[in-house]
Steps between C-alpha positions, in 0.01 A plus 500: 500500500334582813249759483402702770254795420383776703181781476370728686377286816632189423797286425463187227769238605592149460401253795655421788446196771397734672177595368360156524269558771315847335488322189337216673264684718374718192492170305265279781255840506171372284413880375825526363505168329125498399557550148732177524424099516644542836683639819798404570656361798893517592639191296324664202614889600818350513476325170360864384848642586718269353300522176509873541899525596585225213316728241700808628808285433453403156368785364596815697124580612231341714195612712707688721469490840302842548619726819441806685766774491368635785539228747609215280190281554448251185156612443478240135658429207463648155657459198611322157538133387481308204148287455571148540191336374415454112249762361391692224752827623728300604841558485454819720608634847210578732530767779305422808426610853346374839519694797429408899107620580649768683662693235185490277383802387769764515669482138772251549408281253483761245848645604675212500361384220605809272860466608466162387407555190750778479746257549358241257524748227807747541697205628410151397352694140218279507264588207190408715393395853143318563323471789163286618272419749192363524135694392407543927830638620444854416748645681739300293411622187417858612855547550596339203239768303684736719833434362371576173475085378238441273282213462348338197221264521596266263846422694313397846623138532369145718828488749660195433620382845145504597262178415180595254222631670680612810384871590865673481567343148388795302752769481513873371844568319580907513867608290674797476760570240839631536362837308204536675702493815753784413247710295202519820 
């Protein structure tokens, strides 16, 4: 199954060789990667993709490459995939987004993001979808409060691919069920 989705603005697709070099450039930009350990540079964007075009392949969903109907610019990526480290929620599929600096700002995150989730739940009939972030990147979680996820407290979690005591290891987890979804 290869899933291509499309909204208003935007087409959701799977990766191509192609998009290497915006997925690199967004990935080497330090305010888009400041709420990770690190940029990356173009061995690791292109480790990025393979990771991101072997998850599309084995389970008919990614974080698609993110494009621009009108002029077919890959502007991010956004999307679904299955957490792959242990925790407390865990199984669960995550949906995620990070956008180029230049596309901050005007709702793409949130749009894509909805058609994602549309597609996690009238297609793939997931019964939830989680989503997290650490406490600083508000913009993050704004759209995930947007969305209509919902956070509890008690289910923030220490990310495990991150050493004790390092600054990005606390996480806030937000869900959303598959009811809440279909009855906002």
């Amino acid at each position: 199954m290869t899933a291509t989705l499309s909204s208003e603005r935007l087409i959701l697709r799977p990766w191509r060789d192609a998009d290497l070099d915006a997925l690199a450039a967004m990935s080497a930009d330090p305010e888009v990667m400041v709420h990770f350990p690190a940029t990356l540079d173009r061995v690791g964007s292109a480790e990025l993709l393979g990771k991101l075009t072997a998850h599309q392949a084995a389970h008919g969903f990614t974080f698609w490459c993110l494009e621009r109907q009108a002029d077919g610019r890959v502007i991010g990526f956004t999307g679904l995939a299955r957490v792959s480290f242990a925790a407390p929620f865990v199984p669960a599929v995550e949906i995620g987004w990070r956008l180029a600096r230049p596309f901050w700002g005007q709702g793409y995150a949130l749009e894509a993001a909805r058609r994602a989730l549309d597609f996690a739940f009238d297609d793939l009939d997931l019964p939830e979808v989680v989503s997290f972030t650490v406490p600083a990147n508000q913009r993050s979680w704004g759209v995930m409060q947007r969305l209509g996820m919902r956070r509890d407290p008690a289910d923030d979690f220490e990310h495990p691919n991150l050493p004790p005591g390092h600054p990005l290891r606390p996480h806030l987890l937000y869900r959303i069920a598959r009811d809440d979804w279909h009855g906002r």
